[in-house]
Structures are given as structure tokens and as C-alpha cells.
N, C-alpha and C positions, 0 to 999 in steps of 0.2 A: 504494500500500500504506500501512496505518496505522502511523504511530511510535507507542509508544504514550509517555504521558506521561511525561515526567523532572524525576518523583520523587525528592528527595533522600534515600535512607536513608542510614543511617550504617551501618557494621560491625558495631554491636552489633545493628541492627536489623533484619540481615540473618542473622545467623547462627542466633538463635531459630525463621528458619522452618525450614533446614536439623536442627534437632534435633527443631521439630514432627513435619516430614516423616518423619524416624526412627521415634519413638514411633507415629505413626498408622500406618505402615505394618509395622512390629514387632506391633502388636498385632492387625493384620489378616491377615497371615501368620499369625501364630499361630493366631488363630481358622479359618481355615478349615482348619490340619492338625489343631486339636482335634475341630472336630465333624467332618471329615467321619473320623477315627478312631472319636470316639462315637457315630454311625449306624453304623458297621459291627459297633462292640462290641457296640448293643443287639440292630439284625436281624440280621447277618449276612450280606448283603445289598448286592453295590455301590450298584443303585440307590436305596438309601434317602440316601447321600449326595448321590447328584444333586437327590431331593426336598428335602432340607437346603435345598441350594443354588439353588435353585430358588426357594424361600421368602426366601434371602437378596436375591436379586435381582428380585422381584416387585414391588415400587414404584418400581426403577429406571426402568422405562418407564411406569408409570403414573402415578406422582405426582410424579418425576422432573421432566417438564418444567412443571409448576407452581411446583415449586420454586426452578427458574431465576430467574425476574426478583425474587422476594424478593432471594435472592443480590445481585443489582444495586440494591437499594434499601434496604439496610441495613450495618454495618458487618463487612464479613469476619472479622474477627479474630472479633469474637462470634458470629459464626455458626459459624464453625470453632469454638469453642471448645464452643457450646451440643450440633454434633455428636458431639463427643469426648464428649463428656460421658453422651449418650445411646447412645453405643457402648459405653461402658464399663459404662454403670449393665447395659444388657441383658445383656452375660457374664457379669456380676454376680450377676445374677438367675437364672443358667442353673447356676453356680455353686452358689446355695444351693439351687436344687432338687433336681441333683444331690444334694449331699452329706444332703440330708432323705429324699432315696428311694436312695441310695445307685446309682450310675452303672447300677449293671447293670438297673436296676426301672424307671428315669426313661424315661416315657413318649414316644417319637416326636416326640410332637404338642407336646411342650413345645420341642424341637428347632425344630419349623416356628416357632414362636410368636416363641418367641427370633430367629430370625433375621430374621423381619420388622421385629422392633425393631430388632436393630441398624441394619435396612442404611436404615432413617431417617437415623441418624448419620451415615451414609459420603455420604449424600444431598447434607447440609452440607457437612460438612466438605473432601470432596475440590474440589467446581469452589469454596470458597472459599480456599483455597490458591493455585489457579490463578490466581487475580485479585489477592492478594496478593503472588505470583512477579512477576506481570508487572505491577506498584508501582516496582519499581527502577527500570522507565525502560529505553529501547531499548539504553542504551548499554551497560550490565550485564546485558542479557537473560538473552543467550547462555551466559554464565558463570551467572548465579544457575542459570537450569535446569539446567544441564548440574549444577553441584552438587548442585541440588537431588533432580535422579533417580539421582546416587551418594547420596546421605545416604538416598533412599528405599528400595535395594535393599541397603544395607547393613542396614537397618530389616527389610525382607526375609528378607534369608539369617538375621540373628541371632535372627528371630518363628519362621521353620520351623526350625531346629536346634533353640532353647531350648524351641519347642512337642514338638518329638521325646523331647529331652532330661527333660522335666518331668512328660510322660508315662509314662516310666519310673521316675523319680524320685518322684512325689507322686503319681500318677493326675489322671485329670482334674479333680475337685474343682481339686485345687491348681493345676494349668494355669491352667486358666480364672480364676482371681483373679489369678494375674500376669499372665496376657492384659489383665482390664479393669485392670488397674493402670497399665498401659502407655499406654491410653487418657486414661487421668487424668491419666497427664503429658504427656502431648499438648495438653490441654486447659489446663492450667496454665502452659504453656510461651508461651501466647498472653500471660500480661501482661507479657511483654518485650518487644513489639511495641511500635515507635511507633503514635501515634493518628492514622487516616485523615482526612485530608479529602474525605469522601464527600457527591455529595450524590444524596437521595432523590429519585427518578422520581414526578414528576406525572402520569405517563399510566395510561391505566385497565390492568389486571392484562391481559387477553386479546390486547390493544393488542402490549405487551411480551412476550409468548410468541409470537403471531408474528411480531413482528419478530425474534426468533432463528432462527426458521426461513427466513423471508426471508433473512438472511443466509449463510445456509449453501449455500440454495438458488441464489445470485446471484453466488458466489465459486465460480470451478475450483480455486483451491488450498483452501479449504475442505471442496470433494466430495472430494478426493483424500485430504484430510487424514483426514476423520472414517472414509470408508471403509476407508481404513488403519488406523484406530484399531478397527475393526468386525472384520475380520480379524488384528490382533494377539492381541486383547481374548479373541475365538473362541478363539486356542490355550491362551492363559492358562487360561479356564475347564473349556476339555478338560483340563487338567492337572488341576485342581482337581476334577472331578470323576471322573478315571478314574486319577487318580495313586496313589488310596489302595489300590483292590482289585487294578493292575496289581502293588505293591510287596507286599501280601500273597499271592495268590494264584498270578502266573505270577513274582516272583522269590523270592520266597517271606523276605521281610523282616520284618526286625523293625522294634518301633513307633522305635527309635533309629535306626535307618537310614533307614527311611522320610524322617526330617525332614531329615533331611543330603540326600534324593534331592528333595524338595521344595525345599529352600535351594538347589541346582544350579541350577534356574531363573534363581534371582535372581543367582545366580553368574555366568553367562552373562552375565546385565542388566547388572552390577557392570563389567566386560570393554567391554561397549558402550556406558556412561554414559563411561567413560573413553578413548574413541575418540571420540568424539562431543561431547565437552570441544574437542578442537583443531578441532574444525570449524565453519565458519561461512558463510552464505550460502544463498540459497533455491536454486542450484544443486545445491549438495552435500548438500542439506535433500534434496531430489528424489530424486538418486542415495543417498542412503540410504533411502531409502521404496523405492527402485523394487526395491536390490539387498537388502536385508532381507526382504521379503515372500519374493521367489524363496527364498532362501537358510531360510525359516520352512518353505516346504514340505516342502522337500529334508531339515532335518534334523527332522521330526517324520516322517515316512518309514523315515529312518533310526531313530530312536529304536524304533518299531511292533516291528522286529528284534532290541531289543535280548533277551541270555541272562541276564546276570551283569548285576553291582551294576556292575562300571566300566565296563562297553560304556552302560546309564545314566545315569550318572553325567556321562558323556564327553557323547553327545548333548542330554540332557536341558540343558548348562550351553550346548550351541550354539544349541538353542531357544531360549532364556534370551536367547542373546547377540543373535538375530534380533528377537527381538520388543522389544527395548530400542532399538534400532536405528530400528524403525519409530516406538515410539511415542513417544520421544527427537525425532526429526524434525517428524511430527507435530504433538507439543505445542508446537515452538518458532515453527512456521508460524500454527499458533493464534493464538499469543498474536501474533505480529508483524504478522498480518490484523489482526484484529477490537479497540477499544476495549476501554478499562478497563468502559468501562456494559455493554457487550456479553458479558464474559464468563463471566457464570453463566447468562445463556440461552444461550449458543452450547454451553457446555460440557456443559450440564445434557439437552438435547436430543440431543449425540453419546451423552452416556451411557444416555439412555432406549433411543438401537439398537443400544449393548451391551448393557443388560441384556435385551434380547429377544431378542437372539442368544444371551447367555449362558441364557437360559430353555432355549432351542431344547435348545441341548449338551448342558445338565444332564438332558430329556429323554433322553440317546442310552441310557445306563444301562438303563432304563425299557422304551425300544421296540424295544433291541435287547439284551433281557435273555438271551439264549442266546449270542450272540456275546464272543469274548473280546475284552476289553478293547488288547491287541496291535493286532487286528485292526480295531477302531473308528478308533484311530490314524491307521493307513493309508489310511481312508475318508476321516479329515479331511486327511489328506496333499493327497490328488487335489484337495481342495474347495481346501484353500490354494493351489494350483496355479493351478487358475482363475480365482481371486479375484487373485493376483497378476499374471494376463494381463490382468484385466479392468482393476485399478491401472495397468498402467503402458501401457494405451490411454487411459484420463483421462488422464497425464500427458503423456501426446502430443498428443491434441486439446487439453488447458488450455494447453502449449507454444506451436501454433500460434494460437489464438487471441487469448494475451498480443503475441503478433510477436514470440515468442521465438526461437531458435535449439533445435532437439529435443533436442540435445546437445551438450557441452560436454568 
């Protein structure tokens, strides 16, 4: 297995990622309770939030693994910063439309438009974070991430509360400029970084895209890993796209509550970033992939049932707490495989078959536009089911053929 390099950072230049992390994921919270709230205001419509979201996530797989080996041959911190940057300008811009045609008149299609831009931004900036976290060096891993994905879901709960909150408060216009604002200090928070010693990839561009793929392809903790990431990823975007017309239609919520039922998610996360703090080792890496996945089924099942805000509430913060669990494990086995050079194609390719899963889901809106949303739920219930028998048979065959011991 790869150590990966030890890097000396200092405290101070550890903590600016932890506040990045915040910012970038506050203001992505936020944006997906603001639009997929302002597709429903314009049509009416759940499925139009899924085509939002759909749009957001439409170059994750296609231009996505292009963007990997860049990642690896230029400086993170500028790239994360140039993404933030372009996250924030595009809310921006979605902002002043709004308030020129006034929320209720702004056209769909500016929706779609917007959210292509942004998710350029997220392109960068997230797997170059990744390779940033895993700078500290083997020996700090475990803690930097485990901080890091608390500092993220704290970013989380406080983008979906204060996107609830702001929407009541200012309407969207207003929203949406403290969304990209949030971005902006994300972006700005990079000159506190120490400066990398990077160095740039002499091999040709196609060369470097698959060799991410080769590597993922050639690692059993990698299969396991990204699959896991493919199946947490799934329920996240179920949420995100069926969470808005679930909380108006069958609980019948307001746009305030709504964001508090959306920050439960992260709630949940917040609960498993801090369980997953004391733990260490690719055993217990394992056994939190194997028992998270199960435990994702079981409560997004549950949730499908839910009547009231707190039977919601309750489940939604258990899903939360499964899928932090998974992708918490996950990302630490990432990083403790694969190189520092490796990890914007490795990363950038596991996201390309999220975002085409996430495609998939955003569809469900759309192709099963007479089914209530409950009900879709429970359909991805069964698929996590599956998907988590299928995990933890990787994990058995990757066991035996490291000459591991199956269990521990």
C-alpha cells in the first residue's frame, strides 16, 4: 500500500483547509436547497428540479475525467481557488437574472444554464482538496480527514438551514448572493495555504487519464472504494432531488423547515464524521463500508414511511449518518492507496460515475412523474440493498485475495 508523502505542514496551514472545506460546502448546500426550491416556484413541478440537477451534474462525467490529470499537473490550491471562484461568479449571475426578471418570470432554461456553470467549479475545486488533505502526510491522514469531513458537514447543515432561513427572509435574489458569497471565501481562504512543491507531469494528456483508470481498475480496495462512493453518492442525490416536493407536497412544509429537513442529512454526517475520528485502520475502514451501506438501505426505507416532520427528521439524520460512514471510509482508503500524482485522476474518474448515477436519479422525477415521491424512496431502498450485497462480496473476494483474514 502507498504512504503517501510527509509533508510538513504547520497548524496554521492546516486549518485554512478545514475553513475552505466549510465555505465550499456551505455554499453548495445552499445552492442546491435554493434552486431546486426555485424550479419548483417557477413550474411547479418536482421534476423540473431533477432537470436543474441534472444540468448540474452533466460534465461531471463528461468532462470530468479530463479534468483529472490537469488536477495533477498544476498547483491545487489555484485550482481550488480558480473553482470557487467560478462557483461563485455562476450564483452570481443567476442572482442578477433573477432579480432583473424578478424570481417568478426567470426563465427554466437560465436554471439549466447556471448550473452547468457552476458545476465546472465543483469540477476543480473538490478532487483538488483531496490532494491537498492528503499533503499532510500518512501520519496526520486520518485526523486531517476525519476533521476535514466535520468542518464539511458543518458547512452542510449551516448552507441548508441558512438557504431555508434566507429564503424566507430575503427571497431568492438574496439567497443566492450569500450562496456565491460563501464561495468567494472559499476561494480567498486558499492564500493561507502554504506553497506546494509540485511538480508538473511530462507525459502526454490521454497517457495520464488512463492511467487513473488503470489504477482503479488494478486495486480491490479501490473497486470497493469508489463503488461505495457510487452508492452513497446515489442516496445523497435522491435527497436532493426528491427532498424538495417530498417536504412540500406529502409533509406539507414550509420553505423554513424544508432547510432544517435538508441540514438533517448533514446532521447525521456531523454524528459519523465524529465516530469515524477514533477510528483507524483498513480493517475498521472495511467494517464501516460494509456496515454503512447495509444500515443506508435500511434507513432510506425507513424514511419512504415517514408522516410528520420528526419521524423525518429522525430518519433523514440516520441516512445522513450512513452515508458519512461510507464515504468517510472510503475517502481515507483513497487517499492511503493511491499517490499525491494520482489523485485528481483517480478522484476525478470516481466522480465522473457519480455524476452519471447522479444523472440517472435526477431522471427518476421525470420517468416516474405519477409516482409519489415516498414511494421512489423505497424503490431506491431495495437498489441500496443490492448494491450493498454486491459491496460487501468485493470485500470478501478483495479479502481473500490480499491473504487476508475475511474478518476481524
Amino acid at each position: 500500500m502507498y504512504q503517501s508523502p510527509r509533508t510538513r505542514w504547520q497548524g496554521q496551514s492546516v486549518l485554512p483547509i478545514y475553513a475552505m472545506l466549510f465555505a465550499m460546502q456551505c455554499a453548495r448546500s445552499m445552492y442546491i436547497v435554493l434552486v431546486s426550491w426555485f424550479a419548483l416556484q417557477i413550474t411547479g413541478e418536482i421534476a423540473s428540479v431533477g432537470k436543474v440537477l441534472i444540468c448540474w451534474q452533466l460534465l461531471a462525467f463528461t468532462l470530468g475525467p479530463f479534468i483529472g490529470p490537469l488536477i495533477d499537473r498544476f498547483q491545487r490550491r489555484r485550482l481550488f481557488a480558480i473553482g470557487e471562484t467560478i462557483h461563485g461568479a455562476g450564483v452570481g449571475l443567476l442572482a442578477f437574472i433573477a432579480w432583473v426578471h424578478s424570481p417568478e418570470h426567470t426563465p427554466i432554461t437560465v436554471l439549466y444554464v447556471t448550473a452547468c456553470f457552476v458545476s465546472v467549479g465543483s469540477l476543480l475545486s473538490y478532487p483538488s482538496s483531496q490532494a491537498l488533505i492528503q499533503q499532510v502526510g500518512s501520519g496526520l491522514l486520518m485526523r486531517t480527514v476525519s476533521f476535514g469531513i466535520l468542518s464539511s458537514q458543518v458547512g452542510n447543515i449551516v448552507g441548508a438551514a441558512l438557504g431555508g432561513i434566507c429564503l424566507t427572509l430575503s427571497g431568492v435574489t438574496g439567497s443566492l448572493i450569500v450562496c456565491a458569497a460563501s464561495s468567494m471565501v472559499a476561494a480567498v481562504l486558499t492564500s493561507f495555504l502554504s506553497r506546494e512543491e509540485h511538480r508538473t507531469s511530462r507525459a502526454p494528456h490521454m497517457q495520464d487519464l488512463v492511467g487513473g483508470l488503470l489504477e482503479i481498475g488494478g486495486s480491490p480496495r479501490l473497486k470497493v472504494a469508489g463503488c461505495s462512493l457510487l452508492l452513497a453518492y446515489a442516496s445523497a442525490h435522491a435527497s436532493n432531488a426528491l427532498l424538495a416536493g417530498f417536504a412540500r407536497y406529502d409533509l406539507k412544509l414550509s420553505p423554513n423547515f424544508y432547510g432544517w429537513l435538508a441540514a438533517m442529512y448533514s446532521g447525521g454526517g456531523l454524528v459519523g464524521s465524529v465516530i469515524f475520528a477514533g477510528l483507524s485502520g483498513v480493517a475498521r475502514e472495511r467494517a464501516l463500508i460494509g456496515v454503512g451501506t447495509v444500515l443506508l438501505a435500511v434507513a432510506t426505507a425507513a424514511f419512504s414511511t415517514s408522516q410528520t416532520m420528526a419521524q423525518a427528521v429522525l430518519w433523514q439524520g440516520l441516512v445522513g449518518l450512513s452515508f458519512m460512514m461510507v464515504r468517510a471510509a472510503s475517502d481515507v482508503t483513497i487517499l492511503k492507496t493511491v499517490s499525491n500524482q494520482m489523485v485528481g485522476r483517480v478522484r476525478s474518474n470516481i466522480d465522473a460515475g457519480i455524476g452519471l448515477v447522479a444523472v440517472v436519479i435526477y431522471l427518476l422525477p421525470t420517468l416516474a412523474r405519477d409516482v409519489p415521491a415516498r414511494h421512489i424512496f423505497l424503490g431506491l431502498a431495495g437498489l441500496f440493498a443490492c448494491g450493498s450485497c454486491a459491496i460487501l462480496w468485493l470485500q470478501r473476494r478483495g479479502a481473500k485475495a490480499e491473504g487476508r483474514p475475511v474478518s476481524r
